[in-house]
N, C-alpha and C positions, 0 to 999 in steps of 0.2 A: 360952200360947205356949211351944215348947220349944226346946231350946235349936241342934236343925237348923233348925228355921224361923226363927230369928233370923239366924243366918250366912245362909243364901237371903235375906232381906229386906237384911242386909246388901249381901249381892253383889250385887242387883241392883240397888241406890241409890248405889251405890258410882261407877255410870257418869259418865262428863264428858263432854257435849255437844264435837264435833269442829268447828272450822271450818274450809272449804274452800279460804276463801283464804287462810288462813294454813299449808294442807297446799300448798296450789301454790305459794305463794312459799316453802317448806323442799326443795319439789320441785326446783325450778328451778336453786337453790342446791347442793342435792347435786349436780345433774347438771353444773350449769358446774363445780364446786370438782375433780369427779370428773375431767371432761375434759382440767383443766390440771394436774390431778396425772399421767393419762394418755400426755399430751406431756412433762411433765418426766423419767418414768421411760421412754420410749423415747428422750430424749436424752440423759439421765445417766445411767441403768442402765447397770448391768454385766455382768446376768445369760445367757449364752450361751442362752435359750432366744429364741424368736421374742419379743421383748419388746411391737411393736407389736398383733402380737397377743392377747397377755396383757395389752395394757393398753386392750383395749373392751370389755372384763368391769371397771372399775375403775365405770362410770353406773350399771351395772346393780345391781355390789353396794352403792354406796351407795344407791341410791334405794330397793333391796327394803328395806334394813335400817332406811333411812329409814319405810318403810310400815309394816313391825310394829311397830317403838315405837311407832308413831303410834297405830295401833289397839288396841295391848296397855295403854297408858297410861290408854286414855279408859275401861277396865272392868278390873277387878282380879279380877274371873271369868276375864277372857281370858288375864289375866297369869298365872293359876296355870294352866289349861288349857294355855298356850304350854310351860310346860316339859317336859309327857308327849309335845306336840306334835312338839320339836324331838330328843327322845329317839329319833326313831325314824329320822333324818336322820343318814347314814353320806355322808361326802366320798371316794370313789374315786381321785381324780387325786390325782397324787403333787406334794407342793412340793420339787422340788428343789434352790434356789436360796434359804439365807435371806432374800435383799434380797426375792424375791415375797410372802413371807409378810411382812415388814415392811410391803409395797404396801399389800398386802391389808388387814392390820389397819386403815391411817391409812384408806383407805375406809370400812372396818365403822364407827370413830370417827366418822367423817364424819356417816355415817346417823344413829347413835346420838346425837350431840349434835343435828341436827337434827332427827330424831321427836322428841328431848326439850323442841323449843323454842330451844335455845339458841343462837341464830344468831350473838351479836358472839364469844363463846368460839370459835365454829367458824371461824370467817370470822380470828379473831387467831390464831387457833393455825396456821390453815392456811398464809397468809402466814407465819408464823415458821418453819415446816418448810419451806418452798418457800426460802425465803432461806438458809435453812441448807444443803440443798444446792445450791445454787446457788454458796454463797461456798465449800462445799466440795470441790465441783469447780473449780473458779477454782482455787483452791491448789495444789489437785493438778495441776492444767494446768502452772502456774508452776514447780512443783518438779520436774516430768516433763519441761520445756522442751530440747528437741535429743535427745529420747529419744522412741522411740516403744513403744507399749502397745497388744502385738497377744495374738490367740487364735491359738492356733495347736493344730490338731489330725490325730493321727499315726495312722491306719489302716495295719491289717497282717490278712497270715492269719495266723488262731490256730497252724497247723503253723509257723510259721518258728519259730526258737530265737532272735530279736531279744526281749529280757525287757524289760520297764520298765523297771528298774535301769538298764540300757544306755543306753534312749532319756534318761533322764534325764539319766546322763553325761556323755550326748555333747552334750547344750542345755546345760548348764552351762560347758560350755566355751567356747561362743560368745554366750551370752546374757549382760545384765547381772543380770537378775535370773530368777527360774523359781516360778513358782506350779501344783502338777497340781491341776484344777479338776473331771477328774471320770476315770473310770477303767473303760470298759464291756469286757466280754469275754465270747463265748457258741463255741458247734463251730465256726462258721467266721472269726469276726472279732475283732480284737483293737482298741480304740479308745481314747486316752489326747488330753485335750483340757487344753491347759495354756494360762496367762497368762505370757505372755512380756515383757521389755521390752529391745530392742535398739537400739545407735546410731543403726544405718542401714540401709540394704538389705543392704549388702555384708556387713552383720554377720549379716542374716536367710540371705542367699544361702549362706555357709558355714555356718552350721545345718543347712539343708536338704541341702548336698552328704556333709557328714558323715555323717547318716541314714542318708541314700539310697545313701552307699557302703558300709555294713556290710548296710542290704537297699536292690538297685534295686526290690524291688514296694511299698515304702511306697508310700501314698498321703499328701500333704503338704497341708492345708488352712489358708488364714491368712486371721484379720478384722481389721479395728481397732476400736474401740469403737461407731463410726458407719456401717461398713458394710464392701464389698470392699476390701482392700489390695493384690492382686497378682492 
């Protein structure tokens, strides 16, 4: 016997019997854990993209990622196979917002300790990161209290001479605080999408009038973190 047919007798003896029900109750688990993480990041997220939709992709990735461990574990053939596998898998869509990629990861975790088995780890861990933000939006609530914490995002045509610089300026003078959150520009449009935190309206309304009086064509657009403001 040489010494390739002993690595093939290896690999093949190498496999672990799967159980079913113990892959539907890891199933189950990923997909409720996934759900409630789903809802916590479209009420506490911050992220200016459509969050509620970015966040029904949150079952899917953990239960896929729950599947291949799961399969990859029970053959050690499969597990060295898996990595030419996944070599050939390119992600097109852009992450544009760290906090989605933080999402994302605690999902992938999600899977990954569950294909591994390890359900009380996943199930404590998951609770203690659901608490955490939880108490850390509380906080934030509390220290933000009589202020409000909007988006607020300034369209213009690319021809005007209104510069970012400018638009900057002129929020800082009415805002309490200014965060620019993202900054697009192409031939006909100019788009600057900032986090803002102001007293009151009358503090948002002289913002806007100051804008709109160096250009009357801005376009003015404002969220707050839970939905339409104005």
């Amino acid at each position: 016997m040489n010494k390739s047919q002993t690595f093939e007798q290896f690999l093949t003896s190498s496999s672990v019997p799967l159980s079913v029900t113990e892959f539907i109750i890891n199933f189950l688990i990923a997909a409720v854990l996934s759900m409630i993480l789903g809802l916590a990041y479209e009420r506490y997220g911050s992220a200016l993209s459509n969050r509620k939709a970015f966040a029904r992709n949150f079952a899917m990735i953990a239960t896929t990622t729950m599947l291949i461990i799961t399969i990859v574990k029970s053959s050690l053939a499969l597990s060295l196979g898996l990595v030419g596998a996944l070599s050939i898998v390119r992600f097109r869509t852009a992450i544009k917002e760290p906090e989605e990629l933080a999402y994302m990861f605690f999902c992938i975790a999600i899977g990954l300790g569950l294909g591994a088995d390890q359900r009380p780890i996943v199930v404590v861990a998951f609770v203690c990161v659901i608490a955490f933000i939880f108490l850390r939006n509380t906080f934030s609530s509390k220290t933000a209290r009589g202020t409000a914490n909007l988006y607020l995002t300034v369209s213009s045509e690319t021809s005007t001479e209104l510069g970012l610089e400018e638009i900057v300026a002129c929020l800082r003078e009415h805002c309490i605080s200014l965060e620019l959150k993202r900054f697009d520009e192409n031939s006909d449009l100019k788009e600057a999408a900032f986090h803002i935190e102001v007293k009151d309206l009358a503090q948002l309304t002289a913002a806007k009038d100051a804008l709109q009086k160096k250009d009357k064509n801005l376009q003015l657009s404002v969220l707050d973190n839970l939905g339409a403001f104005m």
